[in-house]
C-alpha positions as CSV (number, residue, x, y, z in Angstrom):
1,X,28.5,190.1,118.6
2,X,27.1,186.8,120.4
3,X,23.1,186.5,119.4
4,X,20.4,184.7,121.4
5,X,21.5,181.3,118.7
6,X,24.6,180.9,120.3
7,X,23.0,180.5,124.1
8,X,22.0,177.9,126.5
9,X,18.2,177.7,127.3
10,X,18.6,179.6,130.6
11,X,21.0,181.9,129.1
12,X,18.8,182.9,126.1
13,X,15.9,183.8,128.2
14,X,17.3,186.0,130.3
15,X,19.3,187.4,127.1
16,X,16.2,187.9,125.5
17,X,14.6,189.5,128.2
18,X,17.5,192.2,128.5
19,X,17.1,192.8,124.9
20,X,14.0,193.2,125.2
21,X,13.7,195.2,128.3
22,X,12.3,198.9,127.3
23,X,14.4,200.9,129.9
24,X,17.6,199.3,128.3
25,X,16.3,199.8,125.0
26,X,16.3,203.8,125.7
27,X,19.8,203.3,126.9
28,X,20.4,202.5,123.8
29,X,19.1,204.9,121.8
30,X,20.2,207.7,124.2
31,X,23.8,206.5,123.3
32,X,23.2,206.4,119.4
33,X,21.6,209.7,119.6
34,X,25.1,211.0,121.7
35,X,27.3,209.6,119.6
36,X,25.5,210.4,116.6
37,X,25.6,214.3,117.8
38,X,29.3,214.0,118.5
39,X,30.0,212.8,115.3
40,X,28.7,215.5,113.0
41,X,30.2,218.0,115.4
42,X,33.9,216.4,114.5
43,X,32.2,216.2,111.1
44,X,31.5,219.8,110.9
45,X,34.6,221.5,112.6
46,X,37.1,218.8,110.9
47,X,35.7,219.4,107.0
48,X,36.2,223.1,107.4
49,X,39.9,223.0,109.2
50,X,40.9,220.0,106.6
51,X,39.4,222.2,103.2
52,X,41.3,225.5,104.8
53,X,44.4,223.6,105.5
54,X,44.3,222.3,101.6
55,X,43.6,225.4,100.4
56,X,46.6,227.6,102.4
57,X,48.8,224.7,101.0
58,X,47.9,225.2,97.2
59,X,47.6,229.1,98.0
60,X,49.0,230.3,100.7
61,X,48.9,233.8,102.3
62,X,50.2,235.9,105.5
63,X,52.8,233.5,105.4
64,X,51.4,230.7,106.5
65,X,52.7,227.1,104.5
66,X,50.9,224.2,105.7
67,X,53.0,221.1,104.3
68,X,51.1,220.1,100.9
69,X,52.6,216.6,102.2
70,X,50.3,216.3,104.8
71,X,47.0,218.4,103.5
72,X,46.2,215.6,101.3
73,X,46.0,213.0,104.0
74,X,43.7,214.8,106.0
75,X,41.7,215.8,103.2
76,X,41.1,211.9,103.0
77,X,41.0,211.3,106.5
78,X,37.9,214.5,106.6
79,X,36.3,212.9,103.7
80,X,36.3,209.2,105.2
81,X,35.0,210.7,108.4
82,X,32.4,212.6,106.8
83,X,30.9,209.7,105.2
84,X,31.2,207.4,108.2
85,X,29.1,210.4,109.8
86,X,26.5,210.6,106.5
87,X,26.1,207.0,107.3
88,X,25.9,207.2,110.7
89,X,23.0,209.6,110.9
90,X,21.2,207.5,108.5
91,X,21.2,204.4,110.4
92,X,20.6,206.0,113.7
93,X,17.1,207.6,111.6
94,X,16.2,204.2,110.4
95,X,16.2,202.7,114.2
96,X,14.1,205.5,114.7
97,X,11.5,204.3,112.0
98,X,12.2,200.0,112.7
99,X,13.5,199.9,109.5
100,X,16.4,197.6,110.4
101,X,17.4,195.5,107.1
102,X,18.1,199.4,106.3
103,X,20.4,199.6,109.2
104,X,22.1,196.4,108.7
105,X,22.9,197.3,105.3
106,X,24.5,200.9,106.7
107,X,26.6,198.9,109.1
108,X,28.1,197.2,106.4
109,X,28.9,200.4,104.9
110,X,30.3,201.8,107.9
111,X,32.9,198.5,108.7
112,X,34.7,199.4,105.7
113,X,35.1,203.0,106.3
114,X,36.5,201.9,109.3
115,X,38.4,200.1,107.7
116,X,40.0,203.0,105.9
117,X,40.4,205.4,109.4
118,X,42.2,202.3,110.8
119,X,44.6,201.9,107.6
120,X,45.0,205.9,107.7
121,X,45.7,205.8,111.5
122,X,48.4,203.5,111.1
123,X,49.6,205.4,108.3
124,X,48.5,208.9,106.8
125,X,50.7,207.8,103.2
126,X,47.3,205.2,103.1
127,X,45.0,208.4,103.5
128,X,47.5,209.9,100.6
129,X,47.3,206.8,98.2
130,X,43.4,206.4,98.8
131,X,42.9,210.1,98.1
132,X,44.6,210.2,94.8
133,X,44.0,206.8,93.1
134,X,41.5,205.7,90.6
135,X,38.4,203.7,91.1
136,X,40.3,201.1,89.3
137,X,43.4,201.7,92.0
138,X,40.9,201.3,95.3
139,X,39.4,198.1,93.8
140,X,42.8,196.7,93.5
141,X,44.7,198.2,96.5
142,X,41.3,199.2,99.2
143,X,38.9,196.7,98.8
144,X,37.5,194.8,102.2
145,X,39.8,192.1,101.9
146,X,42.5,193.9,101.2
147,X,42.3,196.1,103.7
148,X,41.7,193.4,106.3
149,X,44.9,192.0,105.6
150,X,46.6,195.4,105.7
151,X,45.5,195.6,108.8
152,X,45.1,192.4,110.8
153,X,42.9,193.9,113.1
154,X,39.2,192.7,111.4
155,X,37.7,189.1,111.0
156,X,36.4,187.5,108.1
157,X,33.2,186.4,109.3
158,X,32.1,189.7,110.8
159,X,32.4,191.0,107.4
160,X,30.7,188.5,106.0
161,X,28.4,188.1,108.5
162,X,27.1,191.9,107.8
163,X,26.9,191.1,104.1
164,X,24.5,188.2,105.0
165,X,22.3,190.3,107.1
166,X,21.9,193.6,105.3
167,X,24.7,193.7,102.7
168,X,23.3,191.9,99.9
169,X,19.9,190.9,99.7
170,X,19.6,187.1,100.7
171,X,17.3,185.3,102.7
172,X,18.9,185.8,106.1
173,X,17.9,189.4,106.0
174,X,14.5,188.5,106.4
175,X,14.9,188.0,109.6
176,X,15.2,192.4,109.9
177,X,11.7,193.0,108.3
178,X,9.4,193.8,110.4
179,X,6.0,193.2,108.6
180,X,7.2,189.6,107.6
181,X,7.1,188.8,111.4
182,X,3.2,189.8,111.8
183,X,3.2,187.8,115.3
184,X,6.7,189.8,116.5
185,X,8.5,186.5,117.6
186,X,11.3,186.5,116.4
187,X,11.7,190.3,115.2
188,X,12.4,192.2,118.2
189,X,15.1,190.1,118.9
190,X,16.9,191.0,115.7
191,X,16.0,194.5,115.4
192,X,17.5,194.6,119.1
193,X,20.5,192.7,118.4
194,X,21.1,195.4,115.5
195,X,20.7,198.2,117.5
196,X,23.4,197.4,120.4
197,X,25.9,196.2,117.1
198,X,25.2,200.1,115.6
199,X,26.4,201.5,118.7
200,X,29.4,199.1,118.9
201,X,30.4,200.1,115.6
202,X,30.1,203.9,116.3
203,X,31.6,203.5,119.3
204,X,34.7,202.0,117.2
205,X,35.1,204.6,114.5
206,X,35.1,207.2,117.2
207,X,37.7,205.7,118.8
208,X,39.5,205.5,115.9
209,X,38.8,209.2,114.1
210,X,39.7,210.1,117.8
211,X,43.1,208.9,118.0
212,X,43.7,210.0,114.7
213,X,43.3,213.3,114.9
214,X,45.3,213.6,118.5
215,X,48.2,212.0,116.8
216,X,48.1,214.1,113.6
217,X,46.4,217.6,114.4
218,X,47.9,219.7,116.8
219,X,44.9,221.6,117.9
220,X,42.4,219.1,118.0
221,X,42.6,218.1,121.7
222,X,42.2,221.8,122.8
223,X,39.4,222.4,120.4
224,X,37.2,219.9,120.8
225,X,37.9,218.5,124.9
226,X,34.2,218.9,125.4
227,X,33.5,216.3,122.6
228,X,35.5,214.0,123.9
229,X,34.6,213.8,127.4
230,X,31.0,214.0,126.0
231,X,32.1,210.4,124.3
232,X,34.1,208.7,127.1
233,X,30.8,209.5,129.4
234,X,28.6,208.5,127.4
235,X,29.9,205.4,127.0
236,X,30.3,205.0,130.8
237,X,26.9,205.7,130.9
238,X,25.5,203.0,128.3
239,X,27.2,200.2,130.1
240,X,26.0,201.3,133.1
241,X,22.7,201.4,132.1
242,X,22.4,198.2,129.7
243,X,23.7,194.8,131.2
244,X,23.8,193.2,127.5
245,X,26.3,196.0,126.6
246,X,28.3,195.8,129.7
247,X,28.6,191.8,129.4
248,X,29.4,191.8,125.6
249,X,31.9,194.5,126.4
250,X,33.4,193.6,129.8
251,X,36.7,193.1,128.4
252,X,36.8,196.0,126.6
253,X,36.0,198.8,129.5
């Protein structure tokens, strides 16, 4: 995402002013909270179909065969998507409580897991492989790189970038810490800037757990509609509502 850096004069004041504004702030949060609540319900209704469907394929009774081919993949696909959601709930409670070198660590976390719902969306033999290999397989076949140029869809620097803030500790992330910013300068801007990227990034998996799952489970549109027109308006709602978001985003819709 473009910071407050990359600005004219002009342009970073009234960018810092929008991040700073309180009203857009609970904008913000209103979406992360949304999202957040939409994802553990996925979370919860998709683990217990995905376990099910496994078992029935290993044991199956009142005739009923699920394909063993395919109750793998979304075994991975449920487990990836549970742990995107894990993460996702704790960097939503760290905004709560400003701890944001916390949250920019989380993020990190959550690109690559997105990472693997956008290799397993292309492909469910990905969510196969991933599911059954070795720690010693997913360093060599599903690490970051690797899986950026599977997939051609992420850049370098964003992943990089995210390691710099909160991914390692180096000096950069200083700039998330709160208490070394006594004065609150230069913090709020950050801690800002973080929040609107979190929300970016759940908005993405979303998208991508949601097109996964109308392409490869047959009941998933029917049994969760309400979920996803909860999503789509709550993300009509956060542009609306937050001019920085509806700027960054205005190609995007």
């Amino acid at each position: 995402m473009a910071t407050s850096d990359e600005l004219d004069d002009e342009a970073r004041d009234d960018f810092r002013r929008a991040l700073l504004d309180e009203s857009y702030g609970a904008a913000r949060m209103q979406f992360l909270s949304t999202i957040l609540g939409i994802l553990v319900n996925i979370e919860d209704w998709f683990a217990i179909d995905s376990w099910i469907t496994a078992r029935k394929a290993v044991q199956p009774d009142r005739g009923e065969k699920p394909d063993p081919a395919k109750a793998v993949p979304l075994w991975a696909v449920a487990t990836v998507a549970s742990m995107s959601t894990e993460l996702a709930d704790a960097a939503v409670a760290m905004v709560a409580k400003r701890r944001y070198y916390a949250v920019g660590a989380v993020i990190r976390q959550l690109i690559e897991c997105e990472y693997l719902l956008v290799l397993f969306n292309e492909d469910l033999d990905h969510a196969r492989r991933w599911g059954q290999s070795t720690p010693a397989e997913i360093r060599n076949s599903f690490s970051p790189k690797q899986m950026r140029t599977l997939t051609g869809k992420f850049s370098n620097e964003e992943y990089w970038g995210h390691c710099d803030t909160g991914g390692h500790p180096v000096p950069k992330g200083a700039r998330l810490l709160e208490k070394l910013d006594p004065m609150r300068r230069s913090w709020p801007i950050s801690a800002a800037e973080l929040s609107i990227d979190l929300g970016l990034h759940l908005r993405r998996i979303w998208k991508t757990i949601d097109s996964l799952l109308v392409k490869h489970h047959v009941r998933y549109q029917q049994v969760r509609a309400d979920q996803r027109q909860l999503a789509e308006e709550a993300w009509v709602t956060w542009r609306a509502n937050d001019p920085v978001v509806e700027v960054m985003t205005a190609s995007d819709g």
